[in-house]
HTML snippet that shows the backbone in 3Dmol.js (N, CA, C, O; Angstrom):
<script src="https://3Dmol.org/build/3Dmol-min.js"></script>
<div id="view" style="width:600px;height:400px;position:relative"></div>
<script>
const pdb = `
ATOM      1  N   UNK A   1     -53.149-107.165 -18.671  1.00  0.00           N
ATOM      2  CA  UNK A   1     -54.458-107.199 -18.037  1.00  0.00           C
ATOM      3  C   UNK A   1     -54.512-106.224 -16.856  1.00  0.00           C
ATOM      4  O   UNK A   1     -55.576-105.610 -16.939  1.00  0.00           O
ATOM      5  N   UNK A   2     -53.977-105.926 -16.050  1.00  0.00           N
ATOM      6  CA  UNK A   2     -53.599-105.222 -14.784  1.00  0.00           C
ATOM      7  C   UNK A   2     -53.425-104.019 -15.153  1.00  0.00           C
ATOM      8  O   UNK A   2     -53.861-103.214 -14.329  1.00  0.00           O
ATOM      9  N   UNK A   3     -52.809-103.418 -16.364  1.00  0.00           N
ATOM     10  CA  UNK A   3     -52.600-102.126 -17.084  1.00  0.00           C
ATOM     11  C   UNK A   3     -53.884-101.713 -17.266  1.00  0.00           C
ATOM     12  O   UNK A   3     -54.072-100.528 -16.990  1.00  0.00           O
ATOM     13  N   UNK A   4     -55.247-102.617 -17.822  1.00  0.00           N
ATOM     14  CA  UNK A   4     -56.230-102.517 -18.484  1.00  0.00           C
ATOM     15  C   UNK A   4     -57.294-101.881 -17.127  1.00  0.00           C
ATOM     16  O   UNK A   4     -57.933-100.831 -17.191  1.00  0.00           O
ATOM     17  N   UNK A   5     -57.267-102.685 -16.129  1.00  0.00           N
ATOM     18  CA  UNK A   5     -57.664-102.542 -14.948  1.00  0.00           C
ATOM     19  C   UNK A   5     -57.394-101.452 -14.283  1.00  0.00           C
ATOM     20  O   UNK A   5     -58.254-100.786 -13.706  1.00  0.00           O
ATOM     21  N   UNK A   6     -56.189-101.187 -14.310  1.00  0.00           N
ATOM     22  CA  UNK A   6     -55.647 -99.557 -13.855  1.00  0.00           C
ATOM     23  C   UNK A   6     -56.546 -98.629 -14.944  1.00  0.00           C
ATOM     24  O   UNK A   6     -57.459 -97.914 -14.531  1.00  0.00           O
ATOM     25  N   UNK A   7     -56.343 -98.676 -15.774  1.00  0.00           N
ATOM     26  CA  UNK A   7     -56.735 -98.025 -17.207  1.00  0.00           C
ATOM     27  C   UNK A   7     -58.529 -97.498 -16.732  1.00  0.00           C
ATOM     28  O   UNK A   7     -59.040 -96.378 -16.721  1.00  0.00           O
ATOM     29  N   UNK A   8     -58.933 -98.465 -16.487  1.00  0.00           N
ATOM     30  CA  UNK A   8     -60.711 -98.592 -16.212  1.00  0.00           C
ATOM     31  C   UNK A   8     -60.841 -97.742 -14.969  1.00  0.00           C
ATOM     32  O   UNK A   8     -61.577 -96.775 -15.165  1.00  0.00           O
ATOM     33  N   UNK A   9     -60.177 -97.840 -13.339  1.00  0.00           N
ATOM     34  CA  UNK A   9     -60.110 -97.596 -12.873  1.00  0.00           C
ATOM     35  C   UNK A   9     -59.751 -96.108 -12.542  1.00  0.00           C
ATOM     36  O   UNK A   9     -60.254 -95.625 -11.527  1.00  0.00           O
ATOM     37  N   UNK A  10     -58.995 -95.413 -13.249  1.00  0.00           N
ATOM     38  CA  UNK A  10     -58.474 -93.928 -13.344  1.00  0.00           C
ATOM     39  C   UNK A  10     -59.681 -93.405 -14.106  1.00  0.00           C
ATOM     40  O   UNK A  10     -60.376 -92.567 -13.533  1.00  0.00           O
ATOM     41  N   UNK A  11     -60.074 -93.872 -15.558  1.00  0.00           N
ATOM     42  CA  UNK A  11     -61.054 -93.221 -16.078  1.00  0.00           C
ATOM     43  C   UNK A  11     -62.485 -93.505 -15.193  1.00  0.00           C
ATOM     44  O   UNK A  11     -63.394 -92.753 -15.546  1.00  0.00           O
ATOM     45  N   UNK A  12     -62.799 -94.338 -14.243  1.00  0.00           N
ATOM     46  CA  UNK A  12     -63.813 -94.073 -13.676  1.00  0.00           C
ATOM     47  C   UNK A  12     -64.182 -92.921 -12.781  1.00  0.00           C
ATOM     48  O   UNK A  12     -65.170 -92.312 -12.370  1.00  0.00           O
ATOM     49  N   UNK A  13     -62.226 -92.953 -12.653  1.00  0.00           N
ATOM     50  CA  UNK A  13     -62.310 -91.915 -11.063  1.00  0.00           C
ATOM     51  C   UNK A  13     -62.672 -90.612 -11.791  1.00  0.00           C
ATOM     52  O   UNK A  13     -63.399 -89.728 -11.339  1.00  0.00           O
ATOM     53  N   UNK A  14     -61.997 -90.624 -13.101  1.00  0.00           N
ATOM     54  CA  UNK A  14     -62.342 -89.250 -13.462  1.00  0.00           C
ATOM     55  C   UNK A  14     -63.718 -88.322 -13.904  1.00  0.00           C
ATOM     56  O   UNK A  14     -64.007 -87.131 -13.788  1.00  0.00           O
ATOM     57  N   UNK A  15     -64.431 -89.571 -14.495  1.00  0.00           N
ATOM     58  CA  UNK A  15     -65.715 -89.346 -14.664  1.00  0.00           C
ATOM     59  C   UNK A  15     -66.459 -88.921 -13.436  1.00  0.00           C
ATOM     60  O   UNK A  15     -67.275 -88.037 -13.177  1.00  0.00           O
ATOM     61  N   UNK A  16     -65.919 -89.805 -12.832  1.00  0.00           N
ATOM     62  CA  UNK A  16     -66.904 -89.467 -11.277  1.00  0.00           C
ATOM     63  C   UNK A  16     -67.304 -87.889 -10.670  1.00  0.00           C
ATOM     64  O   UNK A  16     -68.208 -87.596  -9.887  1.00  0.00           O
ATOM     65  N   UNK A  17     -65.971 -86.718 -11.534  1.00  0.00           N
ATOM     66  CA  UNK A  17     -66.263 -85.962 -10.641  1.00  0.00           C
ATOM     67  C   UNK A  17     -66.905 -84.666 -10.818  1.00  0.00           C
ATOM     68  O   UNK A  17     -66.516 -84.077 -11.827  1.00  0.00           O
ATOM     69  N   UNK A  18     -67.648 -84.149 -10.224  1.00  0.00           N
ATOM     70  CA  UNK A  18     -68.473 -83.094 -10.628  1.00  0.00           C
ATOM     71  C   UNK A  18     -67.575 -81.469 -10.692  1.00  0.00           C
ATOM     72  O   UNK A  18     -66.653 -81.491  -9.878  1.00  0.00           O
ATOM     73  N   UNK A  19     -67.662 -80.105 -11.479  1.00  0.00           N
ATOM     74  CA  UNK A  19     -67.504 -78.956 -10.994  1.00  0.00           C
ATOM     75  C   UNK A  19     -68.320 -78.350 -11.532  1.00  0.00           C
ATOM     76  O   UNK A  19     -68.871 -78.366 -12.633  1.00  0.00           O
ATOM     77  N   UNK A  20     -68.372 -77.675 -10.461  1.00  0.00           N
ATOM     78  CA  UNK A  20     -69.881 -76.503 -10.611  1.00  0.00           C
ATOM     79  C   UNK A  20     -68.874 -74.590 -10.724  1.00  0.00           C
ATOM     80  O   UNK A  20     -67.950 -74.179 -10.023  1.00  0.00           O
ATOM     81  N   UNK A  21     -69.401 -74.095 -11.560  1.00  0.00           N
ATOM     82  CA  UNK A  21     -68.922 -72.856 -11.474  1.00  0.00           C
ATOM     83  C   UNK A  21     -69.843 -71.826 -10.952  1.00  0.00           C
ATOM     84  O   UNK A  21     -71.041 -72.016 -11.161  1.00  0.00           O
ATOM     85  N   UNK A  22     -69.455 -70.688 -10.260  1.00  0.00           N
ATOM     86  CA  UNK A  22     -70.213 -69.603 -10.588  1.00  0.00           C
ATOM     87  C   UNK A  22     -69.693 -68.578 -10.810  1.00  0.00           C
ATOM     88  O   UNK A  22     -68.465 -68.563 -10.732  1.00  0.00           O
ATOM     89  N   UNK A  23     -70.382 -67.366 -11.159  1.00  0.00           N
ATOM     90  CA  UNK A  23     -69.810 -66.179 -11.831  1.00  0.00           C
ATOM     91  C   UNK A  23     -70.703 -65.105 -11.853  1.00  0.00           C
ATOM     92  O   UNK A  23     -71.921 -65.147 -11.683  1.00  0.00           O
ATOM     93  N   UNK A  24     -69.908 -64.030 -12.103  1.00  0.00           N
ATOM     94  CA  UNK A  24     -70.999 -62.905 -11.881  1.00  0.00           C
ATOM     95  C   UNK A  24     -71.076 -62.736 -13.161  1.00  0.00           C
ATOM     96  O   UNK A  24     -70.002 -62.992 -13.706  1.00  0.00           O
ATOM     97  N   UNK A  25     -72.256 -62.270 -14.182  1.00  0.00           N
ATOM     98  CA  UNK A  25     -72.225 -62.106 -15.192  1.00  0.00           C
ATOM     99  C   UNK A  25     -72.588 -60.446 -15.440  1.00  0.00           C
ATOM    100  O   UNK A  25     -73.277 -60.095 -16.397  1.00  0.00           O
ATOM    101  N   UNK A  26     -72.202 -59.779 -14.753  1.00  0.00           N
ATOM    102  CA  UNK A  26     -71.987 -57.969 -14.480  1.00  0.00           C
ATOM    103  C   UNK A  26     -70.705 -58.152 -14.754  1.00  0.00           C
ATOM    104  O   UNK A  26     -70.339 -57.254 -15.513  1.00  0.00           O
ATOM    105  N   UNK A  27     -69.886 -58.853 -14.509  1.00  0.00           N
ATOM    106  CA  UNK A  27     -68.459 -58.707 -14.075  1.00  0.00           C
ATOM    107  C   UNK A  27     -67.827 -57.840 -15.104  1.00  0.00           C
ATOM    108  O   UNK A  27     -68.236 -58.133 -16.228  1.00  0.00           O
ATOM    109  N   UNK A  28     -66.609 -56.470 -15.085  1.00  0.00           N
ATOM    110  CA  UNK A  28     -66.279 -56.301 -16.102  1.00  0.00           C
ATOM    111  C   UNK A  28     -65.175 -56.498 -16.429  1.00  0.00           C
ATOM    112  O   UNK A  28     -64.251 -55.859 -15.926  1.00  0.00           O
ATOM    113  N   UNK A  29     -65.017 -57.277 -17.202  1.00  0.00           N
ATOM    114  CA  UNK A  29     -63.531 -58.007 -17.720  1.00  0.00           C
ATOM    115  C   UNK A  29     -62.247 -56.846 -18.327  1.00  0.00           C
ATOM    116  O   UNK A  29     -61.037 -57.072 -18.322  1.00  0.00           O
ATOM    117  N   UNK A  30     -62.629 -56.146 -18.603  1.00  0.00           N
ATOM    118  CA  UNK A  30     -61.695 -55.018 -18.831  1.00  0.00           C
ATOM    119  C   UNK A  30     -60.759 -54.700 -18.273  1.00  0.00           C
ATOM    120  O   UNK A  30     -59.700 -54.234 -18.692  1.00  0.00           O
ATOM    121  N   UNK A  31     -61.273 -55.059 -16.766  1.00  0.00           N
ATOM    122  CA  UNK A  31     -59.882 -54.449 -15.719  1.00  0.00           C
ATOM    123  C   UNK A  31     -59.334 -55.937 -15.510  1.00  0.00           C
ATOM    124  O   UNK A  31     -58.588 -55.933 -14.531  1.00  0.00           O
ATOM    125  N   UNK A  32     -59.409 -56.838 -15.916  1.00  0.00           N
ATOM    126  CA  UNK A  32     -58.587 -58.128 -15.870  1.00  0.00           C
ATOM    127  C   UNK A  32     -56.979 -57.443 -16.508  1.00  0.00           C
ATOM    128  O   UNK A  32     -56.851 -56.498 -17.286  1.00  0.00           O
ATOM    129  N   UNK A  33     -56.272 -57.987 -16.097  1.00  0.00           N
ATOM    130  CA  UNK A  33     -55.153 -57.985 -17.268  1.00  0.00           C
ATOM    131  C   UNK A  33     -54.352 -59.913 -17.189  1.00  0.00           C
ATOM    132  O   UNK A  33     -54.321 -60.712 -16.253  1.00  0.00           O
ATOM    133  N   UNK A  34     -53.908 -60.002 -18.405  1.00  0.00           N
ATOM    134  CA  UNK A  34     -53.280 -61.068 -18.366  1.00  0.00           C
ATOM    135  C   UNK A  34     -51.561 -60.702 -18.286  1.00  0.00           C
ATOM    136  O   UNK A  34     -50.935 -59.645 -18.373  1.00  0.00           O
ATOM    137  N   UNK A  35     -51.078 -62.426 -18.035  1.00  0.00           N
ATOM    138  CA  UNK A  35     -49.602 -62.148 -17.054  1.00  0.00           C
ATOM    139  C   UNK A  35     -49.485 -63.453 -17.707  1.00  0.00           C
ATOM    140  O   UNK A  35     -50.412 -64.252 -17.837  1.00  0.00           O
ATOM    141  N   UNK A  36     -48.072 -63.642 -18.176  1.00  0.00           N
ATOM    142  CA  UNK A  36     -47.105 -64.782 -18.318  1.00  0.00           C
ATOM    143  C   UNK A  36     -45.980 -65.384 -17.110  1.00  0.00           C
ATOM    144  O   UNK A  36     -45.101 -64.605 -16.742  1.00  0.00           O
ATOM    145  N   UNK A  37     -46.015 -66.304 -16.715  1.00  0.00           N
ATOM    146  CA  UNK A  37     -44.471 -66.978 -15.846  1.00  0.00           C
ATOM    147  C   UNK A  37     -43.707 -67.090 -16.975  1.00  0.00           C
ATOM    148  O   UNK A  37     -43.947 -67.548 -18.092  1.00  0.00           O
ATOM    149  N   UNK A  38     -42.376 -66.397 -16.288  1.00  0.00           N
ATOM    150  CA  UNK A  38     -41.188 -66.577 -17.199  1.00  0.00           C
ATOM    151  C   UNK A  38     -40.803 -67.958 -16.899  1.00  0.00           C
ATOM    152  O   UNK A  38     -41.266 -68.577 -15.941  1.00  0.00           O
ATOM    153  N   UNK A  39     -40.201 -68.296 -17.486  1.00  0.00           N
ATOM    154  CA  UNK A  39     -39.354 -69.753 -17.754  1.00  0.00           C
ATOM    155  C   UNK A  39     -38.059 -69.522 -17.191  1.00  0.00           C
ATOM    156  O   UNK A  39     -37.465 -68.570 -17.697  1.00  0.00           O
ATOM    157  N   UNK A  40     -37.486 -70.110 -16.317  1.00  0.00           N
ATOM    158  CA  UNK A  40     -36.463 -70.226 -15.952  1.00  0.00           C
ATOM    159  C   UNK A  40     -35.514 -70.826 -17.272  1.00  0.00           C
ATOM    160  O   UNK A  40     -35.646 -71.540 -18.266  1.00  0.00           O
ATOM    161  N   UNK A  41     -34.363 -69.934 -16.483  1.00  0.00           N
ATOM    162  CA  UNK A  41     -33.204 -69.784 -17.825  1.00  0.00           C
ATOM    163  C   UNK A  41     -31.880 -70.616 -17.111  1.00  0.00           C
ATOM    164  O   UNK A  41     -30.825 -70.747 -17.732  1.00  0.00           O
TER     165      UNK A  41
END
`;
const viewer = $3Dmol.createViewer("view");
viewer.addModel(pdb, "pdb");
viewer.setStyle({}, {cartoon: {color: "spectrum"}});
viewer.zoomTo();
viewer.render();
</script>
């Protein structure tokens, strides 16, 4: 029962929360480049 309660409680918190984005939609993605983290060995 207490699991269930936690359970209710986390998914409320999560619902709760808002994000708003903004963005330029000129932007030109071209000069982005993408990048990986290596993994420690």
């Amino acid at each position: 029962m207490r699991l269930l309660i936690l359970s209710l409680l986390a998914a409320l918190g999560a619902l709760a929360q808002t994000v708003t984005v903004e963005f330029d939609p000129a932007a030109d993605f071209t000069k982005f480049k993408t990048f990986a983290i290596p993994t420690a060995s």
